[in-house]
N, CA, C, O and CB atoms as a CASP TS submission, in Angstrom:
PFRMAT TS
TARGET T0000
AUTHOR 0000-0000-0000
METHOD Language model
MODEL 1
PARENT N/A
ATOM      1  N   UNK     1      87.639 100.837 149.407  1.00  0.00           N
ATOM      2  CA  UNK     1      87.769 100.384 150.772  1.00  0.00           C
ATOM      3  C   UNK     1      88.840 101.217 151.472  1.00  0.00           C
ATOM      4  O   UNK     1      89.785 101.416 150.709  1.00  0.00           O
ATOM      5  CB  UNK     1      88.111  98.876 150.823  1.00  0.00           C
ATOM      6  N   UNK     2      89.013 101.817 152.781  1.00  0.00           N
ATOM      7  CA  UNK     2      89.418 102.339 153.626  1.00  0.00           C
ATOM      8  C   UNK     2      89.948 101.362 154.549  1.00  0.00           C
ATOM      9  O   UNK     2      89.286 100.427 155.000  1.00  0.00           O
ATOM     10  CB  UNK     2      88.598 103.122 153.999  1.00  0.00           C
ATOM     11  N   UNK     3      91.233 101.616 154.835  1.00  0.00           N
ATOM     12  CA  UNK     3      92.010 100.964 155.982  1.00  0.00           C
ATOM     13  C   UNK     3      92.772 101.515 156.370  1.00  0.00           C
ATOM     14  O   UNK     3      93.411 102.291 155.661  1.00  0.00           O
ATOM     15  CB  UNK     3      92.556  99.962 155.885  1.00  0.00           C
ATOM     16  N   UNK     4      93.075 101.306 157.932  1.00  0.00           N
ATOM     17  CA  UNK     4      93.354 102.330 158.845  1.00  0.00           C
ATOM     18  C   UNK     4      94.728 101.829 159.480  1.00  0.00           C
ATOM     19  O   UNK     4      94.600 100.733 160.025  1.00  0.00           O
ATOM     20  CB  UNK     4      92.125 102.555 159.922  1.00  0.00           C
ATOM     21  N   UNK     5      95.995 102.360 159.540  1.00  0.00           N
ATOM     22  CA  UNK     5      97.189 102.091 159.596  1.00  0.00           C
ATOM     23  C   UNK     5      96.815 101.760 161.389  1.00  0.00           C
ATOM     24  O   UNK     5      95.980 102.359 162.067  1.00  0.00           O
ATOM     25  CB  UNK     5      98.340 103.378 158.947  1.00  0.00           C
ATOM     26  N   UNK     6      97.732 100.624 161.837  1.00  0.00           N
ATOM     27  CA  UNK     6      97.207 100.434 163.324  1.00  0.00           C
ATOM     28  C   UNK     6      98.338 101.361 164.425  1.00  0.00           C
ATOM     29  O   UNK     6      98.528 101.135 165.620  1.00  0.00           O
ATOM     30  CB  UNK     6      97.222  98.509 163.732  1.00  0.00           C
ATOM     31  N   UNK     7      99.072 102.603 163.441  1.00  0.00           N
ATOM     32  CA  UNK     7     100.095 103.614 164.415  1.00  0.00           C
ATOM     33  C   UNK     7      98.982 104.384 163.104  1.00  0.00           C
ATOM     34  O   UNK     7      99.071 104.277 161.881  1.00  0.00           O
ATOM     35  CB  UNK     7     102.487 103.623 164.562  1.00  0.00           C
ATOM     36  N   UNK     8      98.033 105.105 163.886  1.00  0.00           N
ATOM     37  CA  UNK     8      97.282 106.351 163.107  1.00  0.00           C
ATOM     38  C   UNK     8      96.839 106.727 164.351  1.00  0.00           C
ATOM     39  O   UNK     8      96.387 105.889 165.131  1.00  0.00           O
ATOM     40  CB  UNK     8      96.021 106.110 161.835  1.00  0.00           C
ATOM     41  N   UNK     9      96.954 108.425 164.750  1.00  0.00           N
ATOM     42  CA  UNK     9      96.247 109.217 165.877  1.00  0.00           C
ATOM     43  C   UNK     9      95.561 109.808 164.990  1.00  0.00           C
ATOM     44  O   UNK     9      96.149 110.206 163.984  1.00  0.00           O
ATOM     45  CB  UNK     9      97.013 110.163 166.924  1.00  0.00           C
ATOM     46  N   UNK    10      94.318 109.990 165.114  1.00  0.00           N
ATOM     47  CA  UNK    10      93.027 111.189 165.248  1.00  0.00           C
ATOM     48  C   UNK    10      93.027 112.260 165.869  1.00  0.00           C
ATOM     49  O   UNK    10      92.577 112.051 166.996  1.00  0.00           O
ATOM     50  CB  UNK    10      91.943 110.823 165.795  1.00  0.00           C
ATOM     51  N   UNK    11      93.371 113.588 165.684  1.00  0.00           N
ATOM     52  CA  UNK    11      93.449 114.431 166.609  1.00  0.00           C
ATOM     53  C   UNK    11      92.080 115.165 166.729  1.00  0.00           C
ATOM     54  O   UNK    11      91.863 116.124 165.989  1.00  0.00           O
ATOM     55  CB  UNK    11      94.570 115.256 166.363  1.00  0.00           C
ATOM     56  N   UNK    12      91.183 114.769 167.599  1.00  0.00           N
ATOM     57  CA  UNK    12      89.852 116.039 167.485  1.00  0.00           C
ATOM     58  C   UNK    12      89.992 117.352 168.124  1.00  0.00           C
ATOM     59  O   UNK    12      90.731 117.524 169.094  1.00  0.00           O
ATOM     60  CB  UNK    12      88.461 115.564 168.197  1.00  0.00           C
ATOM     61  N   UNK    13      89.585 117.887 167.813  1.00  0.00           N
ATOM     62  CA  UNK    13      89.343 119.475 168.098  1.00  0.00           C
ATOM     63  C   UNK    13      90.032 120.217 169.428  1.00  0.00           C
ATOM     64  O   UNK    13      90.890 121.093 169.541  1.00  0.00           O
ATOM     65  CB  UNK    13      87.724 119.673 168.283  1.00  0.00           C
ATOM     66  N   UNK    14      89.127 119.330 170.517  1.00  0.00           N
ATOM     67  CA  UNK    14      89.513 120.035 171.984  1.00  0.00           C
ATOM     68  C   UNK    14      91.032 119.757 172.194  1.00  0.00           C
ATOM     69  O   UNK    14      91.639 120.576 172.885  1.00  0.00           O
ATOM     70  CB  UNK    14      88.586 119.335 173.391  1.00  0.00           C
ATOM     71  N   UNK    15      91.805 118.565 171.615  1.00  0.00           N
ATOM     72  CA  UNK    15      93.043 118.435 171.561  1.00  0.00           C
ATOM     73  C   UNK    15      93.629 119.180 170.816  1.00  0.00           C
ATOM     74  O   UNK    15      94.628 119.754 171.249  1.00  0.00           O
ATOM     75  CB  UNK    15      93.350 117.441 171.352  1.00  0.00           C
ATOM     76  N   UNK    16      93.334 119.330 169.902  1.00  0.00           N
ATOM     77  CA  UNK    16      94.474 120.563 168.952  1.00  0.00           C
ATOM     78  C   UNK    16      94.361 121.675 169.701  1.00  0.00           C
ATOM     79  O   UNK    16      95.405 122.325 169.771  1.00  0.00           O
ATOM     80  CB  UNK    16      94.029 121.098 167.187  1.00  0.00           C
ATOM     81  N   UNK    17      92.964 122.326 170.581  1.00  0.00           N
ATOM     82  CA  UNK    17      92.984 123.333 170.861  1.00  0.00           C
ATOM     83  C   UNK    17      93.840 123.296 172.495  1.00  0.00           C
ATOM     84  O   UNK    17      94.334 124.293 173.023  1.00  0.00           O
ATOM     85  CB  UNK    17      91.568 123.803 170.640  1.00  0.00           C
ATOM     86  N   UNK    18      93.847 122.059 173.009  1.00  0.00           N
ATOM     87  CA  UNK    18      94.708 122.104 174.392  1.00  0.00           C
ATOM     88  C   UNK    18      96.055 122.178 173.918  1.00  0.00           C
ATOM     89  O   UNK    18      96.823 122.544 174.807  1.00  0.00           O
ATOM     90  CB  UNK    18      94.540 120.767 175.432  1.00  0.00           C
ATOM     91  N   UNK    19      96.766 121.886 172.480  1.00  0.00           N
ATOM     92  CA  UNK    19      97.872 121.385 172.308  1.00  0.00           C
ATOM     93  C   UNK    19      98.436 122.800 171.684  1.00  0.00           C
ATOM     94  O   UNK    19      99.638 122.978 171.486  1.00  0.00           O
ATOM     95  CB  UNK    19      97.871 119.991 171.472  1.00  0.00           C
ATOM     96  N   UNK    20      97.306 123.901 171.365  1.00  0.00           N
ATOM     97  CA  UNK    20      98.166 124.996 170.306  1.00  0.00           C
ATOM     98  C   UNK    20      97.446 126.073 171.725  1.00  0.00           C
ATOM     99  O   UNK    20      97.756 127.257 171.597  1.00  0.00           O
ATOM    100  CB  UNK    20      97.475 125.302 167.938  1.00  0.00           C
ATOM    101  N   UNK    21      96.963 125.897 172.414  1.00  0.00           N
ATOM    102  CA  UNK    21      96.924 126.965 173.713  1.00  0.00           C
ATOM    103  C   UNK    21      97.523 126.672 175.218  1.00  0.00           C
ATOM    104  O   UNK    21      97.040 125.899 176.045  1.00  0.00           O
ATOM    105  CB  UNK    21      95.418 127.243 174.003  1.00  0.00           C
ATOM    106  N   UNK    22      98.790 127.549 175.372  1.00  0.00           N
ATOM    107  CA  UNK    22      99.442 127.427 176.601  1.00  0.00           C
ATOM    108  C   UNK    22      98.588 127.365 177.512  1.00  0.00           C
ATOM    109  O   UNK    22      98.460 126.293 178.105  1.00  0.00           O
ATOM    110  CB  UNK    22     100.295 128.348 176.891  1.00  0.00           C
ATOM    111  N   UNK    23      97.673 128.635 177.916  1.00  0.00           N
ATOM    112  CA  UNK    23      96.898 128.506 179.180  1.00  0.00           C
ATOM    113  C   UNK    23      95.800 127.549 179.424  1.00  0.00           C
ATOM    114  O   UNK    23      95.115 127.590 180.446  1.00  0.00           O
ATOM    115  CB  UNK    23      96.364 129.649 179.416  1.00  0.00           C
ATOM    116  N   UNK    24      95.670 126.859 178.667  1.00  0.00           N
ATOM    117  CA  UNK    24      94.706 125.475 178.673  1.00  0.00           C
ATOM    118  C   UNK    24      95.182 124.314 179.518  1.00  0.00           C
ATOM    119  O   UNK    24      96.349 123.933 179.422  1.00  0.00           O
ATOM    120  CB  UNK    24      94.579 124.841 177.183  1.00  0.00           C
ATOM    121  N   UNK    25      94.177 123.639 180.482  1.00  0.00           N
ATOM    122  CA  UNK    25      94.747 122.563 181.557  1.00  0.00           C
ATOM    123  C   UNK    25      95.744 121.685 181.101  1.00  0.00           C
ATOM    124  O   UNK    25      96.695 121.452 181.847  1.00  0.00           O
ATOM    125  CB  UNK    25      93.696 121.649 182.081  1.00  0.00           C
ATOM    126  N   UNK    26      95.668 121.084 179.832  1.00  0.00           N
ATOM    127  CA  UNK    26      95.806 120.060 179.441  1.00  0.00           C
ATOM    128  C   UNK    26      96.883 120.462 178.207  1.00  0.00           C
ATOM    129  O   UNK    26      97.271 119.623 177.395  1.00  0.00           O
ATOM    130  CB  UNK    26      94.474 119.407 179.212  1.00  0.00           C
ATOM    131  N   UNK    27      97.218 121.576 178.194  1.00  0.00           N
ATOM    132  CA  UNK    27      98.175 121.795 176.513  1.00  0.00           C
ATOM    133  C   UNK    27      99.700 120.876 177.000  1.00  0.00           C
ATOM    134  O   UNK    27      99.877 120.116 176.048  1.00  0.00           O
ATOM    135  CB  UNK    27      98.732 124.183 176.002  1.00  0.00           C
ATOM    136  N   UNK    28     100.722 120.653 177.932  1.00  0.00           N
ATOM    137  CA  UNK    28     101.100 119.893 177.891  1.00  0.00           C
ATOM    138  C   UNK    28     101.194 118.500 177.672  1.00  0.00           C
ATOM    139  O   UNK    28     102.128 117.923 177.116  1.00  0.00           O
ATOM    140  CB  UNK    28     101.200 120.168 178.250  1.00  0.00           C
ATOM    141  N   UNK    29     100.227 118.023 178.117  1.00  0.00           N
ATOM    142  CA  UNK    29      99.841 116.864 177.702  1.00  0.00           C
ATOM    143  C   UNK    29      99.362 116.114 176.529  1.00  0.00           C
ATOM    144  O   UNK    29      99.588 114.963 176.152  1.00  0.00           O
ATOM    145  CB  UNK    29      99.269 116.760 178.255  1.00  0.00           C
ATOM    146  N   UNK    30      98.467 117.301 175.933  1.00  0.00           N
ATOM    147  CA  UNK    30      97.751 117.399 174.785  1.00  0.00           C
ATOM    148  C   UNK    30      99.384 117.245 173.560  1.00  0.00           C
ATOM    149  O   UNK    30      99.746 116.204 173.013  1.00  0.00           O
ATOM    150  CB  UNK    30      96.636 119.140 174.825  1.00  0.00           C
ATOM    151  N   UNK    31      99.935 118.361 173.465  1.00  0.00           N
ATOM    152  CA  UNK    31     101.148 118.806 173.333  1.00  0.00           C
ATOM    153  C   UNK    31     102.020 117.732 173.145  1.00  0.00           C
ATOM    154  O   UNK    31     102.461 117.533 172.013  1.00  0.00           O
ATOM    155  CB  UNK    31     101.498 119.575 174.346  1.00  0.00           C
ATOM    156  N   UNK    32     102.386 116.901 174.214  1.00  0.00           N
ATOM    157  CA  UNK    32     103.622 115.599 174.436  1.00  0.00           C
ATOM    158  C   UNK    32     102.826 114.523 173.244  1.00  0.00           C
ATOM    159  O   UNK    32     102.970 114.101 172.096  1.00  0.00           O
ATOM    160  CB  UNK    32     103.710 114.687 176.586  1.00  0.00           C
ATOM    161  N   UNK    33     101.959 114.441 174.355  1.00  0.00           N
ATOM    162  CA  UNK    33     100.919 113.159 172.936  1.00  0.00           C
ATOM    163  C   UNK    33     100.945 112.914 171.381  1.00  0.00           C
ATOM    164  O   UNK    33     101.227 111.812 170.909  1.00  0.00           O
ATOM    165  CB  UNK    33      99.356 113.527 172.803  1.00  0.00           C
ATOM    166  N   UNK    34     100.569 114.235 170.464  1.00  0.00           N
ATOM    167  CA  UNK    34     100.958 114.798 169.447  1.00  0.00           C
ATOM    168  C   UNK    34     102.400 114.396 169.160  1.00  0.00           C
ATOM    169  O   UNK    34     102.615 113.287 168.671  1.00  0.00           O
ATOM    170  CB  UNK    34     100.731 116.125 169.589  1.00  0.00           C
ATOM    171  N   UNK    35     103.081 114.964 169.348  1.00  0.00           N
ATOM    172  CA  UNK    35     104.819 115.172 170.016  1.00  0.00           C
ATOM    173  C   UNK    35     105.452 113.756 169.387  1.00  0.00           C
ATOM    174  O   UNK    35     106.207 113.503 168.449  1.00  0.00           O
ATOM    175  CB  UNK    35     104.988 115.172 172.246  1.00  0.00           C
ATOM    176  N   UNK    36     104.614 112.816 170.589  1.00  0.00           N
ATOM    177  CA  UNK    36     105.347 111.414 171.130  1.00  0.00           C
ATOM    178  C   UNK    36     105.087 110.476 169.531  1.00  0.00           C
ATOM    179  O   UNK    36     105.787 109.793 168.783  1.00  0.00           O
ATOM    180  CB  UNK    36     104.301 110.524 172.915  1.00  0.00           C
ATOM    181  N   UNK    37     103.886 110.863 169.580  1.00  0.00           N
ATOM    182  CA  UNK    37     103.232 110.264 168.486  1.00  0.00           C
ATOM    183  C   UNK    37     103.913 110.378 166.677  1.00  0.00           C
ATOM    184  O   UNK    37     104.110 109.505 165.831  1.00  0.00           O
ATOM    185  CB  UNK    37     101.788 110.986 168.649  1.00  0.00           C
ATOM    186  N   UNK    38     104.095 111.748 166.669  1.00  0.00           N
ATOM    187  CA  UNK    38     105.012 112.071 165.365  1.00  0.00           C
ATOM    188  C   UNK    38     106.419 111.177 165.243  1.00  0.00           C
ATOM    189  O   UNK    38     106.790 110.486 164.294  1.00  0.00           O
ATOM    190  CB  UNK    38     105.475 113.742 165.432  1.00  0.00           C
ATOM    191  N   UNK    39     107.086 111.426 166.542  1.00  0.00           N
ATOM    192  CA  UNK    39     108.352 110.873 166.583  1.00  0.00           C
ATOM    193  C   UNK    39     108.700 109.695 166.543  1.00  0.00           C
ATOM    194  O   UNK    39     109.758 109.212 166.140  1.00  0.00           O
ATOM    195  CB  UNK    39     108.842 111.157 167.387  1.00  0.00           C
ATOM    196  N   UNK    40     107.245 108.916 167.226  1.00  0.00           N
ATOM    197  CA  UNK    40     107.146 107.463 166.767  1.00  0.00           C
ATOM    198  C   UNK    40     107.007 107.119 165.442  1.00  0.00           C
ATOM    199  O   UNK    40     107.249 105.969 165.074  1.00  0.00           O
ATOM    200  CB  UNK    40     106.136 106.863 167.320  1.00  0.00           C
ATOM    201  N   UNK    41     106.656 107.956 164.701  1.00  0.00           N
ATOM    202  CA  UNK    41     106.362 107.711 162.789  1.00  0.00           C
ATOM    203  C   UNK    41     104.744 107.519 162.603  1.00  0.00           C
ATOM    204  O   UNK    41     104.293 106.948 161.610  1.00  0.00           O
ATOM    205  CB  UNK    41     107.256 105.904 162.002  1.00  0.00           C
ATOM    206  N   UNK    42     103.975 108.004 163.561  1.00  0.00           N
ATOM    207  CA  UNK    42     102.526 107.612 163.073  1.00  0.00           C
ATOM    208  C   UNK    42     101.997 108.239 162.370  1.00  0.00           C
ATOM    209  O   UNK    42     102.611 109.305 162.332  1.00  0.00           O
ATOM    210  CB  UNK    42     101.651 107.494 163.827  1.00  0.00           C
ATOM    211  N   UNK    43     101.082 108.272 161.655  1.00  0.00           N
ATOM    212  CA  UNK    43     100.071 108.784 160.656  1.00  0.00           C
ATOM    213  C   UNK    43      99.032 109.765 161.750  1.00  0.00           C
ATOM    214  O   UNK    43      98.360 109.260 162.649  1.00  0.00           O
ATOM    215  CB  UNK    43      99.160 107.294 159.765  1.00  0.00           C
ATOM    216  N   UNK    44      99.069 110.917 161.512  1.00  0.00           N
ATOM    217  CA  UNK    44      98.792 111.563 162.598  1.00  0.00           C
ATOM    218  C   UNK    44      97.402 112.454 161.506  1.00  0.00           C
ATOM    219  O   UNK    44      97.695 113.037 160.462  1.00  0.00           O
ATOM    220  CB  UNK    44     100.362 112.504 163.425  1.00  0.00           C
ATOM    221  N   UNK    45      96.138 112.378 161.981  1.00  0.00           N
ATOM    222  CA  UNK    45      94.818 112.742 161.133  1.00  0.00           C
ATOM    223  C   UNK    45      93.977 113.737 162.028  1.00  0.00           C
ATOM    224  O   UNK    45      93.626 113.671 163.206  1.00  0.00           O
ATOM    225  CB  UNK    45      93.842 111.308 160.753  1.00  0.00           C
ATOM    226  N   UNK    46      93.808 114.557 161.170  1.00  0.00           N
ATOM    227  CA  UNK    46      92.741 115.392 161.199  1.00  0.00           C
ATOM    228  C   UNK    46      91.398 115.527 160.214  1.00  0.00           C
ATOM    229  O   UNK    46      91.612 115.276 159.028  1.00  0.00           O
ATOM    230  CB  UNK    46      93.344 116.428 161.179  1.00  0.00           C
ATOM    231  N   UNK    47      90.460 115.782 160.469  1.00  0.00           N
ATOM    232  CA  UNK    47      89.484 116.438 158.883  1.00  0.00           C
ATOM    233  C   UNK    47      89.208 117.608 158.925  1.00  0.00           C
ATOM    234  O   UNK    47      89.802 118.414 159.641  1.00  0.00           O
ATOM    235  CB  UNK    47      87.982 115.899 158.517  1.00  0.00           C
ATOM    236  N   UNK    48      88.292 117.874 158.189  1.00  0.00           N
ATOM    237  CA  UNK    48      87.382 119.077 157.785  1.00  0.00           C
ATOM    238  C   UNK    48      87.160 119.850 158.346  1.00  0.00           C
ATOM    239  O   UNK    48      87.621 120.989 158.276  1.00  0.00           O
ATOM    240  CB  UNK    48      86.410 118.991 157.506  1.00  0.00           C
ATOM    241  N   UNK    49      85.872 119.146 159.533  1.00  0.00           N
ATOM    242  CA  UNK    49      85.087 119.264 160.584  1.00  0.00           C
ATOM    243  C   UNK    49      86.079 120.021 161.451  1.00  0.00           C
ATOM    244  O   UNK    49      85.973 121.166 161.888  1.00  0.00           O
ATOM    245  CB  UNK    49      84.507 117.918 161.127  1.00  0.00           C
ATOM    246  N   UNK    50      87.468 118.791 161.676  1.00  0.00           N
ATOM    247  CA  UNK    50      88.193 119.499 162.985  1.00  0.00           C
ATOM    248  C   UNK    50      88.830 120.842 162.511  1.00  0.00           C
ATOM    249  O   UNK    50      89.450 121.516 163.333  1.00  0.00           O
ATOM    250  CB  UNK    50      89.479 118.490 163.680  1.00  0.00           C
ATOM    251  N   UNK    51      88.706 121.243 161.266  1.00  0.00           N
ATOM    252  CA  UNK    51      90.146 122.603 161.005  1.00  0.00           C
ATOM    253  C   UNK    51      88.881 123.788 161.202  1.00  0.00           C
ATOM    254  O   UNK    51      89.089 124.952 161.542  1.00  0.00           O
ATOM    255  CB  UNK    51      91.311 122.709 158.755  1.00  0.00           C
ATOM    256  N   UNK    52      87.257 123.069 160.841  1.00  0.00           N
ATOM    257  CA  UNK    52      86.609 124.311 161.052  1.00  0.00           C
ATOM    258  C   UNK    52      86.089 124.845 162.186  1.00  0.00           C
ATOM    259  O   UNK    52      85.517 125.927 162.322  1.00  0.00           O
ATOM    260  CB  UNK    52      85.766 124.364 160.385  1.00  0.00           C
ATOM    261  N   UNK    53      86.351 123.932 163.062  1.00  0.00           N
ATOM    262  CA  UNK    53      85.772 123.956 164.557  1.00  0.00           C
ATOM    263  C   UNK    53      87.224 124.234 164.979  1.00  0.00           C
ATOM    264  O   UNK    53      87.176 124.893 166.018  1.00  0.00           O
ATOM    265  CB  UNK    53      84.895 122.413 165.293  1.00  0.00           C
ATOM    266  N   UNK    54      88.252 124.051 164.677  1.00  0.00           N
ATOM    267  CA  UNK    54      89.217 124.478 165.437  1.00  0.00           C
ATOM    268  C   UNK    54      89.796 126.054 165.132  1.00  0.00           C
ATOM    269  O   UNK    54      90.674 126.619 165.784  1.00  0.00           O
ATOM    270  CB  UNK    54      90.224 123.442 165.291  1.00  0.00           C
ATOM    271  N   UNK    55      88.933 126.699 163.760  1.00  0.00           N
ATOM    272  CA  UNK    55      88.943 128.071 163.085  1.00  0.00           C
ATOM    273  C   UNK    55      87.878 128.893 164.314  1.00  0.00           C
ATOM    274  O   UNK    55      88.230 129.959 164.818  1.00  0.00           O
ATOM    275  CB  UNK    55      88.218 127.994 161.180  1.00  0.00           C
ATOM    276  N   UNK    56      87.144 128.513 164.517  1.00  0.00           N
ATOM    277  CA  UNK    56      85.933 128.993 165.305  1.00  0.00           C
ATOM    278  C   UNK    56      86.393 129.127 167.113  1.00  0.00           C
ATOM    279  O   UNK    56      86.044 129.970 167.940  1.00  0.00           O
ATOM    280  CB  UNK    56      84.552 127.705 164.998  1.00  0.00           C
ATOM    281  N   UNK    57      87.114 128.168 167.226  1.00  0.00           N
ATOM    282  CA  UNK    57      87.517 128.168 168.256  1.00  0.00           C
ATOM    283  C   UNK    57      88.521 129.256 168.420  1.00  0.00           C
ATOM    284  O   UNK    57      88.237 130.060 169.307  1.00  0.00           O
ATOM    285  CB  UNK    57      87.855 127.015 168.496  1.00  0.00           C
ATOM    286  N   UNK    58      89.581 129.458 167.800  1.00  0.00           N
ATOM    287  CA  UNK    58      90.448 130.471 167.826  1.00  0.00           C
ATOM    288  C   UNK    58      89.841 131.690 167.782  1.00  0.00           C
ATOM    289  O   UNK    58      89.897 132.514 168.694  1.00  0.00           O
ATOM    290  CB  UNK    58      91.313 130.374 166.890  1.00  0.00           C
ATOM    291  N   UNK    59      89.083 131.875 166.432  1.00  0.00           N
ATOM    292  CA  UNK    59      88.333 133.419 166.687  1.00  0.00           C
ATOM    293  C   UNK    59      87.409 133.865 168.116  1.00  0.00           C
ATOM    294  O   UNK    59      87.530 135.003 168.570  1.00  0.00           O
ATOM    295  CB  UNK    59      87.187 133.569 165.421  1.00  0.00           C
ATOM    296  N   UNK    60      86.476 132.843 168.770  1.00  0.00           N
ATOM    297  CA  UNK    60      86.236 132.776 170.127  1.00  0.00           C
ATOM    298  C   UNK    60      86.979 133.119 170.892  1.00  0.00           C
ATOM    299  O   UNK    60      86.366 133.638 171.824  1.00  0.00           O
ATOM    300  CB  UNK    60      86.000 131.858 170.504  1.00  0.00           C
ATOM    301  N   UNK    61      88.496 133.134 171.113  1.00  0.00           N
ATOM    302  CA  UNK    61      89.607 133.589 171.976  1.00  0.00           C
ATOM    303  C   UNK    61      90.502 134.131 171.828  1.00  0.00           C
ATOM    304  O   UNK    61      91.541 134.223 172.482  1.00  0.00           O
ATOM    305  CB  UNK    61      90.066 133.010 172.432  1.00  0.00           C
ATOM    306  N   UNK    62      89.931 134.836 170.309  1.00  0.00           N
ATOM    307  CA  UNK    62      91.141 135.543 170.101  1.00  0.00           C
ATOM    308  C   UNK    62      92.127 135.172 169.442  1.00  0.00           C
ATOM    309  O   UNK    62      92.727 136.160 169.018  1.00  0.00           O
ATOM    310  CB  UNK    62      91.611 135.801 171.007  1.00  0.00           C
ATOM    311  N   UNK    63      92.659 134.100 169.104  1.00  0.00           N
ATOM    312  CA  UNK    63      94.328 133.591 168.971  1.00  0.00           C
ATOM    313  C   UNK    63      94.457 133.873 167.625  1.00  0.00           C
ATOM    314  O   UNK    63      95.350 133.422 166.908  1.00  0.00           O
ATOM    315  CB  UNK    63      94.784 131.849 169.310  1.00  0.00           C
ATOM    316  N   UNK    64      93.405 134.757 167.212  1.00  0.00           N
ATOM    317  CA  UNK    64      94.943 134.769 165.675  1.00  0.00           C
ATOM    318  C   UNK    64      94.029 134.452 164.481  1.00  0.00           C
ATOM    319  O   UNK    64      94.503 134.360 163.349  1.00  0.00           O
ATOM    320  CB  UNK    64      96.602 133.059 165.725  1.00  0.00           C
TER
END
């Protein structure tokens, strides 16, 4: 059985990618959220899916 801490963020994709790219509308925000969230002590999640879509995404623009 799986249970889900009720301070746990999900970070999907388009957020990691607003939060690790400056020129993106939203990377501040994206950015603070993340941020706010660590410092509060939450359980902060990603998967699979998001590290490979967020690999794909970078090579798409370049970053590295």
């Amino acid at each position: 059985m799986v249970t889900m801490d009720d301070k746990a963020l999900f970070v999907d994709t388009i957020v990691l990618v607003y939060a690790n790219v400056v020129e993106t509308p939203f990377h501040e925000r994206a950015l603070a959220t993340i941020n706010a969230a660590h410092e509060a002590g939450w359980t902060i999640w990603i998967n699979r899916q998001v590290i490979l879509e967020y690999q794909a995404a970078c090579r798409s623009v370049d970053m590295g």
